[in-house]
C-alpha positions in Angstrom: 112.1 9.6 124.6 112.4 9.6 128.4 110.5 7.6 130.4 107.6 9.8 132.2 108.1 9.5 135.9 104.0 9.0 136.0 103.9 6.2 134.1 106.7 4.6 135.9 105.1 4.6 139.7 101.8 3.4 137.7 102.1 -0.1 138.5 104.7 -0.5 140.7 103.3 0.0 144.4 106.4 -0.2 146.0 108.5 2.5 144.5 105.3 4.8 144.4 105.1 4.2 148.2 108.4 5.0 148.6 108.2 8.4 146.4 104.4 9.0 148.9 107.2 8.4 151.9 109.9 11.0 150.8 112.4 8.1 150.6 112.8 8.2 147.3 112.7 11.4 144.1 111.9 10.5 140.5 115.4 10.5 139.4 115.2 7.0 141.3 112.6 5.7 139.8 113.6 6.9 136.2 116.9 5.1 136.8 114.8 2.1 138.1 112.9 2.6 134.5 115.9 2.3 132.9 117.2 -0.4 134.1 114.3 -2.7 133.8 114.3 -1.6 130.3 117.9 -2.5 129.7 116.6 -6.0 131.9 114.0 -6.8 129.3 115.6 -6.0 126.2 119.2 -7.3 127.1 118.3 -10.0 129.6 114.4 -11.3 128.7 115.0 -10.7 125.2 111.8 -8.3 124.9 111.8 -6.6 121.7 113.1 -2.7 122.0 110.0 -0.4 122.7 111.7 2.7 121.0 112.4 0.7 118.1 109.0 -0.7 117.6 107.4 3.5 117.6 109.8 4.8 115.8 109.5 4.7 112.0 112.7 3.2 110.0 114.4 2.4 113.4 114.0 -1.0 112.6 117.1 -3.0 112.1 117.9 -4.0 108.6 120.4 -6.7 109.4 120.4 -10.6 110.9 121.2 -10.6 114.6 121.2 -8.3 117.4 121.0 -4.2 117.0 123.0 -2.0 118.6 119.9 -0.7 121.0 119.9 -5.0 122.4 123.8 -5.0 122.3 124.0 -1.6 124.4 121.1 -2.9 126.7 122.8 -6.1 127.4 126.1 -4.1 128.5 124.4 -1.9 130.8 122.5 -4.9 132.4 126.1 -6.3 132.8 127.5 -3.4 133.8 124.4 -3.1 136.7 124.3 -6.6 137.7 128.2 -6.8 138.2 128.2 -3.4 140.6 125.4 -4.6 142.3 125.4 -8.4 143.0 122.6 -10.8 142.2 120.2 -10.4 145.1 119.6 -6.3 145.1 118.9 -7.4 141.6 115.9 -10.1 142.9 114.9 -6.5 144.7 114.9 -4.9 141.4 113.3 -7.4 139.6 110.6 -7.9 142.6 110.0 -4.3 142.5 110.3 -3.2 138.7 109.2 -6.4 137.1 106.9 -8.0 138.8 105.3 -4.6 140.2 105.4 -6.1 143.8 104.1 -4.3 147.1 106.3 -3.5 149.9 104.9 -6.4 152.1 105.1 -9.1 149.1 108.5 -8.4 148.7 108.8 -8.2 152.5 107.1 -11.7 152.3 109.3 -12.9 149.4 112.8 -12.3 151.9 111.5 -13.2 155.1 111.7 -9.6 156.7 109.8 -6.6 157.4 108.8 -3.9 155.3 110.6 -1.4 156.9 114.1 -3.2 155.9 113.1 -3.5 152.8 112.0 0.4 152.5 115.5 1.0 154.1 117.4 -1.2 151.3 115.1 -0.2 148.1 116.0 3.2 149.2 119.6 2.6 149.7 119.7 0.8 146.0 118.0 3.0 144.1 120.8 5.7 145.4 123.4 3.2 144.2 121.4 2.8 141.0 121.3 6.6 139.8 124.8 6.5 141.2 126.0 3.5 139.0 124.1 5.1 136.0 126.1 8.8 136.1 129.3 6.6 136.6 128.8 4.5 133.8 131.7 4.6 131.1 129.9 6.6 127.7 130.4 3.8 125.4 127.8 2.0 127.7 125.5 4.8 126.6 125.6 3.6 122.8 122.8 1.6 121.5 
């Protein structure tokens, strides 16, 4: 089930402000979904939200499932095309649900570079996403 693009501006004030601003579609912040998805379950260790609705999903052997294997080689995949510190943006804005000017704060700039970036990653990050090799996509 795909993430509803709704949900995902909810409680993250940041990309909803960019979306208000025009800087930004929901095909960016459905990627940004799915990557902090693939962040919690491959890099946090958070528990796999489809698994846990779906009936008989769960995994019936020791170790990791394929849905944690396949996150953790997407967040691999991400991090390594896009360097550690536009993933501090991500995590600032997808994460920890951060406002424009507390992520401003957090870098020591002003909001409008940090519109202008956010912007320019989440491009990159829809980008990355229909690049990515299909055996990514398993899991």
């Amino acid at each position: 089930m795909a993430p509803d693009a709704a949900m995902v501006y909810a409680h993250r004030p940041a990309l909803a402000a960019l979306r208000r601003s025009g800087a930004i579609v929901d095909a960016h912040a459905l990627a940004a979904e799915f990557w902090a998805i693939d962040y919690a379950i491959g890099f946090m260790g958070h528990n796999d939200p489809q698994m846990e609705r779906a009936p008989g999903r769960h995994p019936t052997h020791e170790g990791p499932s394929h849905s944690r294997l396949g996150a953790i080689e997407r967040y691999k995949y991400i991090r390594t095309a896009i360097g550690t510190r536009c993933e501090k943006l991500l995590v600032l804005l997808m994460v920890e649900g951060r406002s424009m000017p507390a992520i401003a704060s957090h870098f020591g700039t002003e909001q409008a570079h940090v519109a202008g970036a956010l912007a320019l990653l989440l491009d990159m990050l829809v980008d990355h996403y229909d690049e990515m090799p299909g055996p990514l996509w398993k899991g």
